[in-house]
VEXMAR-28818 format. One record per atom (N, C-alpha, C): residue in three letters; z, y, x. Coordinates in steps of 0.2 Angstrom, whole numbers, plus 5000, padded with zeros to 4 digits. Example, Ala and Ser with C-alpha at 12.3 -4.5 7.8 and 13.67 -1.06 7.14 Angstrom:
2
ALA503949725066;ALA503949785062;ALA503949845066;SER503549895064;SER503649955068;SER503950005064;
This chain:
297
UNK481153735078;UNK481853725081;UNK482153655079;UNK482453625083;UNK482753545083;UNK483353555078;UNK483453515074;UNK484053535070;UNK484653525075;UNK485253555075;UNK485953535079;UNK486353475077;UNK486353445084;UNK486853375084;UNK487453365079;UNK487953335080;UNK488453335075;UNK488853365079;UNK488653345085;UNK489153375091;UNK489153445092;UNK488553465091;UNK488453555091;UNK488853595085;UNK488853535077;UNK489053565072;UNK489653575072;UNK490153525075;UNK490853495078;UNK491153565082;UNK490853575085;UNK491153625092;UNK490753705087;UNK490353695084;UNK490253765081;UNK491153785076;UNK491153695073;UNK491753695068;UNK492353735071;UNK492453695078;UNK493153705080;UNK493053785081;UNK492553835085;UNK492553905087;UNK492653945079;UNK492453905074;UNK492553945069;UNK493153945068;UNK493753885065;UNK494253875067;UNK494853935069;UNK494453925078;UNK495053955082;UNK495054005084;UNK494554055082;UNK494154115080;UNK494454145088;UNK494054215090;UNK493654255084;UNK493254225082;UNK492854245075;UNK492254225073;UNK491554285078;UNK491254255079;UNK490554305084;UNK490054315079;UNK489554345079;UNK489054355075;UNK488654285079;UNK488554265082;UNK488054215083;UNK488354155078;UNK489054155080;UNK489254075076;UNK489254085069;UNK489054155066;UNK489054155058;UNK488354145057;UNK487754175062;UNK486954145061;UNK487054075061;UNK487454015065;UNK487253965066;UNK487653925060;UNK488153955057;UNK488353915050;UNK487953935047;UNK487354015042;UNK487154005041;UNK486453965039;UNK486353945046;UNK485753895047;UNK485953835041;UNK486653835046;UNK486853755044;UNK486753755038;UNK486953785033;UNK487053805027;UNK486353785023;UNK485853815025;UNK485253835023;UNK484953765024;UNK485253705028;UNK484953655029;UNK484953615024;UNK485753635019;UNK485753605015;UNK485253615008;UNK484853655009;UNK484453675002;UNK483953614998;UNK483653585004;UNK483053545001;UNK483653474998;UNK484153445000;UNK484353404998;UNK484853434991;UNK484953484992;UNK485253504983;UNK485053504980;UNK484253534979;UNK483753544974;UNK483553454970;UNK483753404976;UNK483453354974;UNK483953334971;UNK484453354973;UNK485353294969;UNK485253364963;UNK484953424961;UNK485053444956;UNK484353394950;UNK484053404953;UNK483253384947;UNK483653304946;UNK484053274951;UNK484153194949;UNK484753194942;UNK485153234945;UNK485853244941;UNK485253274932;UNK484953324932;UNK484453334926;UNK484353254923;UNK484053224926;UNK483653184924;UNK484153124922;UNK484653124924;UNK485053064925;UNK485553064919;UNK485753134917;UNK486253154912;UNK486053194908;UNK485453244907;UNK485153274902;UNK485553344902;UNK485953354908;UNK486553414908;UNK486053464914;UNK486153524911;UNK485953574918;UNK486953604919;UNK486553594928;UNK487253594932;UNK487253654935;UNK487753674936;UNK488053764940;UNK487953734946;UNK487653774948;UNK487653774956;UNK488053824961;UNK488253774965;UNK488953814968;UNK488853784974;UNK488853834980;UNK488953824987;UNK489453884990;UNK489753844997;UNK490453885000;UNK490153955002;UNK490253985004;UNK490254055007;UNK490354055015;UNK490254085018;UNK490454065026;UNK491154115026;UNK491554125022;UNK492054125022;UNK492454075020;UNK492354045016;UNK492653995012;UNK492653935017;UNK492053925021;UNK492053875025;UNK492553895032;UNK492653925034;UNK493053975039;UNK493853955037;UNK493953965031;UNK494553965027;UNK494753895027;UNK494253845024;UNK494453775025;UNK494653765030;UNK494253775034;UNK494453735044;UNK494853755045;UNK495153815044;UNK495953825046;UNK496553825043;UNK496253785035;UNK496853775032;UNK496953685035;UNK496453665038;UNK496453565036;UNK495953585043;UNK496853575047;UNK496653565055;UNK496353525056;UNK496253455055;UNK495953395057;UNK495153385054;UNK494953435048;UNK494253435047;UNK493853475050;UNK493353395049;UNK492653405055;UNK492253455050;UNK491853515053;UNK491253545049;UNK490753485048;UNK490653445050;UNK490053405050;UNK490353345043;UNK490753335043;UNK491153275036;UNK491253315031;UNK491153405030;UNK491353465028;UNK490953405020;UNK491153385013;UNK490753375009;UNK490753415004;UNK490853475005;UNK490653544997;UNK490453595001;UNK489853585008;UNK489653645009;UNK489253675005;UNK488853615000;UNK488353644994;UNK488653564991;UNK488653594983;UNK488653574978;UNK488353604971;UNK488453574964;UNK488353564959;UNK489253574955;UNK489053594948;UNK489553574942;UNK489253564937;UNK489453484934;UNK489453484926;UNK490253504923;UNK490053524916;UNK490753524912;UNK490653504904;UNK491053444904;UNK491053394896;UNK491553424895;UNK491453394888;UNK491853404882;UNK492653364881;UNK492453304886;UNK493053294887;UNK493153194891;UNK493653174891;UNK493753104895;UNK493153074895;UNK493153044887;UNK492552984887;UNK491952994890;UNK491753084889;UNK491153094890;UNK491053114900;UNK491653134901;UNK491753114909;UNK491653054910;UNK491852994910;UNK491852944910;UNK490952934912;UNK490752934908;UNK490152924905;UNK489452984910;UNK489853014910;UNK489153054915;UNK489353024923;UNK490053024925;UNK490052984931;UNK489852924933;UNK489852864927;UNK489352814928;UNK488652824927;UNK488552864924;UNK487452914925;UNK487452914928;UNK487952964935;UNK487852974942;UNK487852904946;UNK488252884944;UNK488252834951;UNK487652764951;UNK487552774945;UNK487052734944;UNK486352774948;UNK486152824945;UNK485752874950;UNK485852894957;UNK486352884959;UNK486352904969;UNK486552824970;UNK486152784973;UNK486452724975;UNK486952704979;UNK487152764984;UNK487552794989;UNK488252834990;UNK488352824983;UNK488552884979;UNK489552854983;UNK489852924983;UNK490652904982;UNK490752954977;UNK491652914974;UNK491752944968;UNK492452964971;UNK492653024969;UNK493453034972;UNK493653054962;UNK494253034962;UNK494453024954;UNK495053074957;UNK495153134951;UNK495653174954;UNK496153174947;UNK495953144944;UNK496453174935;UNK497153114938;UNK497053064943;UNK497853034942;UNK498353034947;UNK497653054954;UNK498053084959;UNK497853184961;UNK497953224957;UNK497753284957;UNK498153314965;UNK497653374967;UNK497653414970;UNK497953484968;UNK498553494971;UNK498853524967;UNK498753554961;UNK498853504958;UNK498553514949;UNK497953524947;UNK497653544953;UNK496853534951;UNK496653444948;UNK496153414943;UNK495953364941;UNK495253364938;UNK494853324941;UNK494153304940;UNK493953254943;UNK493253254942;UNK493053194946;UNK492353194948;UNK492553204957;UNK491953214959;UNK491453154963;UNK490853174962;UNK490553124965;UNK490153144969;UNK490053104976;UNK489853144982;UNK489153104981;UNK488553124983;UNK487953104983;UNK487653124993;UNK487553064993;UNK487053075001;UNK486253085000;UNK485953115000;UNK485153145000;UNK485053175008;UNK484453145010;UNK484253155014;UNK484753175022;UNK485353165023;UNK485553165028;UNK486053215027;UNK486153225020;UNK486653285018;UNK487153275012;UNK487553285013;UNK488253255006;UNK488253305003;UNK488253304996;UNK488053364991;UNK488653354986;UNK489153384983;UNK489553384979;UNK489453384973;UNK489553354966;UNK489653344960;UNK490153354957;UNK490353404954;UNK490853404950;UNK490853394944;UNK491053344941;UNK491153334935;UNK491753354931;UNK491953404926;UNK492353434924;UNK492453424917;UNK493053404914;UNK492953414905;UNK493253474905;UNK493053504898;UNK493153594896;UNK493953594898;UNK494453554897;UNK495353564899;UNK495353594908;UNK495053544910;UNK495053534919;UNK494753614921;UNK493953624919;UNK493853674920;UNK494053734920;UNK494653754913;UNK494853814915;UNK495353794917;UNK495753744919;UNK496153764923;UNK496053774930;UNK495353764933;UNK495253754939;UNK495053854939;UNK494753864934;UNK494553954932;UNK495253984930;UNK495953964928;UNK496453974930;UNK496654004936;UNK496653954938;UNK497053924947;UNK496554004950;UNK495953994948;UNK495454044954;UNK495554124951;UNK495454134947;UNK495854214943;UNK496554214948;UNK497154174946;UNK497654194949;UNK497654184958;UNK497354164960;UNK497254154966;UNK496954234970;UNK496354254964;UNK495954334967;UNK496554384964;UNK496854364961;UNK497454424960;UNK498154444962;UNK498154374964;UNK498854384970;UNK498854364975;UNK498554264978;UNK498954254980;UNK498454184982;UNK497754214988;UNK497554134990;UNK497754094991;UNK498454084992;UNK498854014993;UNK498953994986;UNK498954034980;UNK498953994973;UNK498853924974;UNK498153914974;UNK497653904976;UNK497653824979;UNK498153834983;UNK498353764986;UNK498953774985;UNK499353774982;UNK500053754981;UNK500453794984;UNK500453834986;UNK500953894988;UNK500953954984;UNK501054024986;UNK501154084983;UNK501754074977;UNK501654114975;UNK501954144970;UNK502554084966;UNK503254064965;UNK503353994962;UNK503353994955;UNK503354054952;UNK503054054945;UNK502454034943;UNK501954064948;UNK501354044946;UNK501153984948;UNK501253944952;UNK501153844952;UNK501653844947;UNK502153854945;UNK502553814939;UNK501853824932;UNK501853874931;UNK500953874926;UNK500653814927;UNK500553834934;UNK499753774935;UNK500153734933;UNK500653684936;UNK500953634936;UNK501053614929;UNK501353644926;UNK501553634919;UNK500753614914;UNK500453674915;UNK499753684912;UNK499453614913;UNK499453584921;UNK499153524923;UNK499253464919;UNK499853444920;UNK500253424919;UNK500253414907;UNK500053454906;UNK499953464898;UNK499353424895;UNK498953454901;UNK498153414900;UNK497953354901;UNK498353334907;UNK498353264909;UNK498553234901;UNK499253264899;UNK499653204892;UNK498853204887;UNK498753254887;UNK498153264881;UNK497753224883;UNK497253224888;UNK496653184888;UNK496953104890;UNK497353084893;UNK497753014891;UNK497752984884;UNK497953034880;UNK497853024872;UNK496953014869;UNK496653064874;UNK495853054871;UNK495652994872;UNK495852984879;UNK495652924880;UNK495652864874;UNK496352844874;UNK496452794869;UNK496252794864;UNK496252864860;UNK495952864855;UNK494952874857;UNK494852854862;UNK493952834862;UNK493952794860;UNK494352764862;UNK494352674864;UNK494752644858;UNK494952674856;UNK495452634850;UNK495452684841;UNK494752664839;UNK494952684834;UNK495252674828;UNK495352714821;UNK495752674818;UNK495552614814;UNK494952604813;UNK494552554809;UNK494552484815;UNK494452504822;UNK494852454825;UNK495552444826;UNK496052444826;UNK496552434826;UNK496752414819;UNK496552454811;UNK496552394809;UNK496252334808;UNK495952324808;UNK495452264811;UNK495852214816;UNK496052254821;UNK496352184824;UNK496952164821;UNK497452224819;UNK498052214816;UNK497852154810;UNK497352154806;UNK497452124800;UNK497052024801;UNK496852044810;UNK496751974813;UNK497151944816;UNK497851984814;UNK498451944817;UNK499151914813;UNK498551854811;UNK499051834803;UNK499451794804;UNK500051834805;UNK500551804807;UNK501251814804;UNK501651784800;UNK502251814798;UNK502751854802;UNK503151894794;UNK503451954800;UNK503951914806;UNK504551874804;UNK504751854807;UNK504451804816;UNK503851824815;UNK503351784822;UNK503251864826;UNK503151904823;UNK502851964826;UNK503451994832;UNK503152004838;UNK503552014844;UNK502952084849;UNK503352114852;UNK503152154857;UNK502552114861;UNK503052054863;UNK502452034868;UNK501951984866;UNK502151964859;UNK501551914855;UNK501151984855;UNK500852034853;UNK500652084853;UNK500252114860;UNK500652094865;UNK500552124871;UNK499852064875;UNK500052024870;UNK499551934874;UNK498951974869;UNK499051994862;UNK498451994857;UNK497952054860;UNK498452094863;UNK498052174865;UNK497552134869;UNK497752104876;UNK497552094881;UNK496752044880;UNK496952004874;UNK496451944873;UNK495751974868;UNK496052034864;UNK495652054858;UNK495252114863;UNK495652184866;UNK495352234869;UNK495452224876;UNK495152174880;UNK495352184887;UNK495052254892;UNK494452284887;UNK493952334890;UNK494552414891;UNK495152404887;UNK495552454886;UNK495952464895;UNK495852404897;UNK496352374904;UNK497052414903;UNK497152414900;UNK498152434897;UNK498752414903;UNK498952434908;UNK499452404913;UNK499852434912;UNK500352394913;UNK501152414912;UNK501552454909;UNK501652524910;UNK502052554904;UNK501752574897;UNK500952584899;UNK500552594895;UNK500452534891;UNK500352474892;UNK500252414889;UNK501052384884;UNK501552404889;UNK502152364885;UNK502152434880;UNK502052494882;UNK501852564873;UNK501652534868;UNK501052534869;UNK500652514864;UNK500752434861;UNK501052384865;UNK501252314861;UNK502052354856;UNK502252384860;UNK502952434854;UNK502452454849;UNK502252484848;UNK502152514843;UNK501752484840;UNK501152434841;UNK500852394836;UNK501252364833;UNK501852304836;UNK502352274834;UNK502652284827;UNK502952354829;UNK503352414822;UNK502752414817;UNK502052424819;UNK501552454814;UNK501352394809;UNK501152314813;UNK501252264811;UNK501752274804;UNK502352274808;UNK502952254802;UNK502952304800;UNK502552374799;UNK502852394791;UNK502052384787;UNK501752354792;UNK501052354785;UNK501252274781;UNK501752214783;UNK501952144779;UNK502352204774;UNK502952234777;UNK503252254772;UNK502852294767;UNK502652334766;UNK502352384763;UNK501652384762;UNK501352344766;UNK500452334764;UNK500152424763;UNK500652444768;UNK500352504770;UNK499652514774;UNK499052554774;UNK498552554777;UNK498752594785;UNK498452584791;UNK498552614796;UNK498252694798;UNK497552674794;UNK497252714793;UNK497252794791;UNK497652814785;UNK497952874786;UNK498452904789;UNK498852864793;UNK499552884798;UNK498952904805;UNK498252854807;UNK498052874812;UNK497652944811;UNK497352964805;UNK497153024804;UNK497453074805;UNK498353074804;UNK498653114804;UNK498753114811;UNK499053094817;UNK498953084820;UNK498253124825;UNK497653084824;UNK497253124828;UNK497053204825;UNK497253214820;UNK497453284817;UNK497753334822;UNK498453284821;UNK498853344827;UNK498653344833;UNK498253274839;UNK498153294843;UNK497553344844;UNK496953334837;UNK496553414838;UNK496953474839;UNK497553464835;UNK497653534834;UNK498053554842;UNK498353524845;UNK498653524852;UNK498253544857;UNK497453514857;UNK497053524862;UNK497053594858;UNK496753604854;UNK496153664853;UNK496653744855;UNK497253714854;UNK497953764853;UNK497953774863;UNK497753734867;UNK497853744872;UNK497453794873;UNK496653764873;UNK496153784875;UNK496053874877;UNK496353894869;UNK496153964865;UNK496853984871;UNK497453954874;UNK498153984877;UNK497753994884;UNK497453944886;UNK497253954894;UNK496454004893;UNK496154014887;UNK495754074889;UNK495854144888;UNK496554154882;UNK496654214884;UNK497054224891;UNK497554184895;UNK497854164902;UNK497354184907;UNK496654164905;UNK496254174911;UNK495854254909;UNK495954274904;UNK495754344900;UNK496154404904;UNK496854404904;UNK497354434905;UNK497354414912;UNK497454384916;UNK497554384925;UNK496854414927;UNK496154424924;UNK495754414926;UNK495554514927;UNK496154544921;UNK496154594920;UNK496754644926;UNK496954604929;UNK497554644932;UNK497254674938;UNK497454714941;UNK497354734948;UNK497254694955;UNK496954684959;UNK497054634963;UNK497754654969;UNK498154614969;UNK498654634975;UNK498454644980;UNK498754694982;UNK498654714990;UNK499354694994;UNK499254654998;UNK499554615006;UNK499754675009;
């Protein structure tokens, strides 16, 4: 049998849609479905191969699919890109970073949709769509923080309130997500920086910047950041932060010939201790929602 046009997949979209749903249009989604199998296996052995990570295999449900197209009136079944996908899940920013450039580098085709700056209703990841054989295959890349709060989001979602979910229901429960998201975001902004900056660098540039006190300024600081780390790409708020506080640091290491190096360890002290303190809060959150009854409508 000839596979269905995009036009056939299109108009199957819209009857799904605008329901009833019939038993034939549920065999021909499940075709459709099934079509996707040979190009998954292959974006699965590539993602293997490309990152050393074995990935969760995840595909929508023909109710899931049902649900999208009537929540996102203007989506084509045919552009649908999560009929089938994958998950990976890091440990955290850097190593997201890092496995998304593996990917891209392996699907030559590839798009990246970055969700940690502009999140969906507090959901944050970073997915990359791979094209294989005539079929768009989802990748999700998740660090440990993103993904339970995505295993949050879906717990409270199965026990109250599929709208959770996407940004409705309950307004205490998006205040959670919201907040929670929101919590994680400040964290790994901090991972970051500290991938990229650690303390044996920072001393080191600090002690290449021999300068007297009275010379040391914000934005002499902000010229040094930019010229010494430009790999950091530091803009605007984030950039005139960190020229403050070198600046400060600068001048108490002339005064005092203090090292930088144990304030940074205290420092990245507290932030283990912030994440870890999260971690252990949003598992017992998904322990105890995952326990409750599910509501009845």
């Amino acid at each position: 049998m000839s596979s269905p046009s995009k036009g056939q997949i299109d108009r199957l979209g819209e009857r799904l849609r605008e329901g009833p749903v019939s038993e034939n249009d549920l065999r021909e989604l499940d075709a459709y479905r099934e079509s996707f199998t040979e190009a998954y296996d292959e974006v699965v052995t590539k993602v293997r191969s490309a990152t050393g990570l074995e990935p969760t295999g995840r595909g929508k449900t023909q109710g899931s699919i049902v649900q999208k197209l009537r929540r996102e009136k203007l989506m084509q079944l045919s552009r649908m890109q999560d009929i089938a996908g994958c998950r990976l899940v890091v440990a955290g920013i850097p190593e997201q970073d890092h496995v998304v450039a593996d990917l891209v580098l392996a699907f030559a085709d590839a798009t990246v949709m970055d969700r940690r700056h502009r999140p969906s209703h507090g959901y944050r990841a970073v997915h990359v769509i791979a094209k294989v054989i005539g079929r768009a295959i989802e990748i999700q890349v998740r660090t440990e923080l993103q993904n339970l709060w995505a295993q949050l989001s879906e717990v409270m979602s199965d026990r109250w309130d599929p709208a959770i979910k996407y940004g409705g229901g309950d307004a205490g429960a998006q205040q959670l997500l919201v907040v929670t998201s929101g919590n994680i975001a400040s964290l790994e902004e901090w991972e970051m920086m500290l991938g990229k900056l650690g303390p044996e660098r920072v001393k080191r540039l600090l002690s290449e910047m021999a300068l007297d006190k009275n010379q040391i300024t914000p934005a002499l600081i902000r010229e040094r950041l930019i010229r010494y780390l430009p790999e950091l790409e530091l803009e605007g708020d984030d950039l005139d932060g960190w020229s403050r506080s070198l600046a400060e640091e600068k001048q108490r290491q002339i005064s005092s010939d203090k090292s930088l190096q144990p304030r940074f360890r205290e420092f990245f002290g507290q932030y283990t201790e912030a994440k870890a303190r999260l971690l252990r809060d949003m598992k017992t959150w998904i322990e105890r929602f995952a326990a409750l009854p599910r509501k009845v409508n």
